[in-house]
C-alpha angles and dihedrals in degrees: 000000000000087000104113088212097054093042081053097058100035074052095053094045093049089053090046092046095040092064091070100026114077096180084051095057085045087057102048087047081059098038092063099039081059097044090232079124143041108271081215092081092046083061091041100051081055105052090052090063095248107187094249109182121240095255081048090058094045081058102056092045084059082061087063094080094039116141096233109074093224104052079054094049088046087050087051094079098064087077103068102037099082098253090124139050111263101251094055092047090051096043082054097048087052089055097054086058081083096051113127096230120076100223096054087043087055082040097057095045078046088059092040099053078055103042099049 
C-alpha cells in the first residue's frame, strides 16, 4: 500500500512482532536482500535493538556489500549498535571507507569516530 499511514502502522506491528519471531526476523533480513521490503525497516529493527541471532547478523554484514546503496546504508546500522564485538565492527566500518557512495563512505567515518 502506497498510503504512508498505513505503511506506518504494517511497519510498527512488524517491529513489535519481530522481537519474539526469529523466523520473522529471517524473513525481514530476505525480504529486503531481495528488495521485496523496504530496506528502512531493516535499519529500523536494528536501531531498536531487535534480538537478531548471530547467523541473523552475519547475515546482515553480507548486506554491506549489497549492490543497492540503501540496503548497504540500512545494514550499516548494525555496526554501531553493539551486535558485534568492537574490532569487527570497526574492520567493517573501515571497509565501507571504499564504498563507492558518498554517504555510506561519511557514514562509515561517522561509526569510526564512535567506535575508537
Amino acid at each position: 500500500d502506497q498510503r504512508h499511514d498505513v505503511n506506518k502502522i504494517a511497519d510498527e506491528e512488524i517491529l513489535v512482532r519481530l522481537v519474539d519471531d526469529d523466523r520473522l526476523r529471517t524473513q525481514l533480513i530476505d525480504r529486503v536482500r531481495e528488495e521485496r521490503l523496504s530496506s528502512g525497516l531493516l535499519s529500523h529493527a536494528i536501531s531498536k535493538r531487535t534480538p537478531f541471532s548471530s547467523i541473523q547478523i552475519g547475515q546482515i554484514c553480507l548486506l554491506l556489500s549489497n549492490d543497492k546503496k540503501r540496503i548497504r546504508y540500512a545494514a550499516m546500522a548494525v555496526l554501531g549498535k553493539n551486535y558485534l564485538p568492537q574490532d569487527r565492527a570497526h574492520e567493517l566500518a573501515q571497509l565501507r571507507l571504499a564504498d563507492s557512495d558518498e554517504e555510506i563512505r561519511d557514514y562509515a567515518r561517522s561509526l569510526l569516530s564512535k567506535i575508537e
